[in-house]
C-alpha positions, 0 to 999 in steps of 0.5 A: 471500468479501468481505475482512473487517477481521479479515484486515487484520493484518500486512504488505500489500506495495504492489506495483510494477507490472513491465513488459517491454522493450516496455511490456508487463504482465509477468505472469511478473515479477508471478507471480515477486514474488508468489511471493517476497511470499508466501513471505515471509510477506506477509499479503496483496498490494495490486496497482495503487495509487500504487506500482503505478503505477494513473495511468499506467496504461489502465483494461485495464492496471489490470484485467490486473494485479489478475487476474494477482495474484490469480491468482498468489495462488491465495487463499492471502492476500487481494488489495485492489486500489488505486483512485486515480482522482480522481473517483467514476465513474472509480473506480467502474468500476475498482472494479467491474472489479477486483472481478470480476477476483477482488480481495477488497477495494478500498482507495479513495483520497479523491478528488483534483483537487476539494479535498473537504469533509469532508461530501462524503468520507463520502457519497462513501465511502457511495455507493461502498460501496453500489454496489459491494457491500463494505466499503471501505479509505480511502486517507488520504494528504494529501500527494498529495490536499490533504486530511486526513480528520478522525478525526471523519469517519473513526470515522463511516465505519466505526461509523455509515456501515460504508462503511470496515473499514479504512485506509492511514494516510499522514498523518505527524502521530503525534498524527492517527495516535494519535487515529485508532487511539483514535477509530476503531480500535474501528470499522476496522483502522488500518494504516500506510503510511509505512515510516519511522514503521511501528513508531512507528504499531505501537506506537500501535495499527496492526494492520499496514502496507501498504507500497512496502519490504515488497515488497522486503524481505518477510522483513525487515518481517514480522521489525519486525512480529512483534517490534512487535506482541508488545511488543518494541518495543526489537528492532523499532527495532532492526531498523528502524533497519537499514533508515533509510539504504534507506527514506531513499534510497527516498522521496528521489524520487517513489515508484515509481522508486527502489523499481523502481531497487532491485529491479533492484540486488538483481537482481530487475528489474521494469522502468522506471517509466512517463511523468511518472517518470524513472529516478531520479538518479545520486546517488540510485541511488548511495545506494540500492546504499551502503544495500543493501551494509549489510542483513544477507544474512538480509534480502535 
């Protein structure tokens, strides 16, 4: 069935893509981790965006592993598979592949390359969801687009359009983000994407997150979520604040690489990243192993 926006509660880890020595899809590391996710009580599982590396990816590879999570998943939590392809015919056809491959829902990136108008965005968002069949996620995130959607034209995509059921929020202005959840939280489920200000964007109204750190650290972040949206927002900094030197050695390169570099660390290995990245640097990686040695063993 088709994801509804009631389902978009919770943690939604952004999953790496694993890959074998040879360059080869791991399908045995990607059951492995959506195994653990899902153990860990992951709320759903997001295959394929910037985390899983979709732009180094072939268009067959990109459809390989939404199949093999959703296979993995078995429906036991929902699936939304990442589109970040810069233009509405590439898109298209990764949306339709993953949707038959088995995804229940599609989290749709604005395009990129082409600086869009705001105009443009929501017909955008329209088409595609007229042709494929299903609400939508919009994927905000500026600082890889050039482009901010206004909250204007996001409450009209999910009240007037019904192009959108929800978002990944990765616009870092708190005061975009509380008039985003005041605007069109009635319309969407708004969900955070920036793990450093998760429980700042809890505590203003997101109904979960979709997150790089909560596929590898699970139990941890269903932990800040549970406290956050019971109103316990004193144990959520809390346990959040445990986690600041790793998320801050994380996001200190392009993303995916020291996430990959920390799974290899917790002696969960998922492979190298793919060309343009490099394995992350040795200042980097010694920050990442300094960070992980002070986490509570009940978050590993």
């Amino acid at each position: 069935m088709p994801l509804e926006r009631a389902a978009l509660t919770g943690l939604f880890p952004a999953l790496p893509t694993p890959f074998s020595a040879n360059g080869d899809i791991d399908i045995e590391r990607l059951n492995e981790l959506v195994e653990t996710l899902i153990g860990g009580g992951a709320s759903g599982l997001v295959p394929v965006g910037g985390t899983g590396e979709y732009t180094a990816l072939s268009p067959a590879a990109r459809t390989q592993v939404v199949k093999a999570t959703v296979d993995a998943a078995r429906g036991r939590v929902p699936v939304v598979a990442g589109v970040i392809s810069p233009g509405y015919d590439e898109a298209l056809g990764a949306g339709h592949a993953f949707l038959d491959a088995g995804a229940d829902g599609l989290l749709l990136i604005t395009p990129f390359y082409v600086t869009p108008g705001d105009t443009g965005v929501r017909k955008y968002f329209e088409s595609y969801r007229r042709a494929v069949g299903i609400p939508l996620l919009l994927y905000d995130i500026p600082a890889r687009t050039r482009y901010s959607t206004p909250v204007g034209t996001i409450a009209a995509m999910g009240r007037d359009d019904g192009s959108i059921i929800g978002m990944k929020a990765c616009n870092t202005d708190l005061n975009v983000f509380a008039r985003t959840v005041e605007t069109a939280g009635k319309h969407i489920a708004v969900m955070s994407g920036d793990d450093l200000l998760y429980v700042h964007h809890m505590l203003l109204g997101a109904t979960g997150g979709i997150l790089t750190s909560a596929s590898l650290l699970p139990k941890a972040w269903v932990q800040i979520h549970e406290c956050a949206a019971k109103g316990d927002i004193a144990a959520a900094m809390a346990l959040h604040r445990k986690l600041e030197p790793l998320l801050d050695a994380l996001f200190s390169e392009c993303n995916p690489g020291p996430a990959k570099t920390t799974f290899e660390l917790m002696g969960r290995p998922v492979g190298p990243v793919r060309l343009p990245l490099l394995p992350p640097t040795a200042e980097t990686i010694a920050r990442l192993q300094a960070a992980l040695a002070e986490i509570p063993p009940a978050y590993l």
